[in-house]
MARVOBA-982131 format. One record per residue (C-alpha): x, y, z. Coordinates in pm, whole numbers, plus 50000, padded with zeros to 5 digits. Example, Ala and Ser with C-alpha at 12.3 -4.5 7.8 and 13.67 -1.06 7.14 Angstrom:
residues 2
      u      v      w
  51230  49550  50780
  51367  49894  50714
This chain:
residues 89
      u      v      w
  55049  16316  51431
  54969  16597  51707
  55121  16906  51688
  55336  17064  51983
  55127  17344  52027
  54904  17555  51785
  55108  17923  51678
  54849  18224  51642
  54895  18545  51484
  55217  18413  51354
  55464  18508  51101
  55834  18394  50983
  56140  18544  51120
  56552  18540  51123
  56744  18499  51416
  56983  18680  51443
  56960  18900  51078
  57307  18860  50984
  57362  19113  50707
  57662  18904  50587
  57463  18599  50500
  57346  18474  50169
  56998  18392  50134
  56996  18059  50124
  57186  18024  50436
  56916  18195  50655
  56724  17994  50877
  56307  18091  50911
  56157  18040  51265
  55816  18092  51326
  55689  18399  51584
  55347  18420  51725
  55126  18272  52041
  55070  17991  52126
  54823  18130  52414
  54697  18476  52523
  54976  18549  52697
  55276  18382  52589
  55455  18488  52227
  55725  18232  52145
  55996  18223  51877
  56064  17868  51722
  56413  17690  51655
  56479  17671  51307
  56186  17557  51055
  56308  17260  50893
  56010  17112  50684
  55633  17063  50718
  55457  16764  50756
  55105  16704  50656
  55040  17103  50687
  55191  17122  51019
  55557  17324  51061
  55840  17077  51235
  56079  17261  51348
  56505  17200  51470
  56405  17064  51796
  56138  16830  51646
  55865  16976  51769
  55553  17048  51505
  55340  17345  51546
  55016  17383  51392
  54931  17739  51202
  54677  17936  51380
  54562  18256  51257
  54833  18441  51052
  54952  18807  51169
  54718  19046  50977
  55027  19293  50893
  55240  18975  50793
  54942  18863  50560
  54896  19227  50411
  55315  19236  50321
  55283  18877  50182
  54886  18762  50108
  54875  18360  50087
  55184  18329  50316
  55065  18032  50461
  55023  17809  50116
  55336  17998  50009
  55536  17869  50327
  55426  17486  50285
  55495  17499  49853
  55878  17566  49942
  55933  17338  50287
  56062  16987  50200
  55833  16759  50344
  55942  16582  50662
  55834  16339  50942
């Protein structure tokens, strides 16, 4: 299967950070490029599937280069992001 679009420089975020929800009811979305000039924000990450993110809307974005800051706070967050996403078509 082809991904949507390859994210670079990306990391995991919450939209919106709701201080009043627990932590398992937070949805992750992915932030990065997807080319020089355009950043994008994901729907809702909702599994992976063979390596690839797939997200609410169905579409499945291939991980570029990760965010150098975001892999400094949390080294291996790429292989740390796939062990806890349920695999999905």
């Amino acid at each position: 299967m082809k991904p949507t679009n390859t994210i670079h420089n990306w990391s995991t975020t919450t939209i919106p950070a709701d201080p009043y929800k627990a932590p398992e009811q937070i949805t992750q979305h992915l932030q990065g490029k997807i080319s020089e000039d355009k950043r994008i924000i994901t729907s809702a990450v909702v599994g992976q599937h063979q390596g690839m993110i797939r997200t609410k809307s169905g579409s499945l974005y291939a991980l570029g280069e990760i965010d150098p800051d975001y892999d400094y706070a949390f080294p291996m967050a790429k292989q740390r992001l796939l062990n806890v996403l349920p695999e999905v078509q």
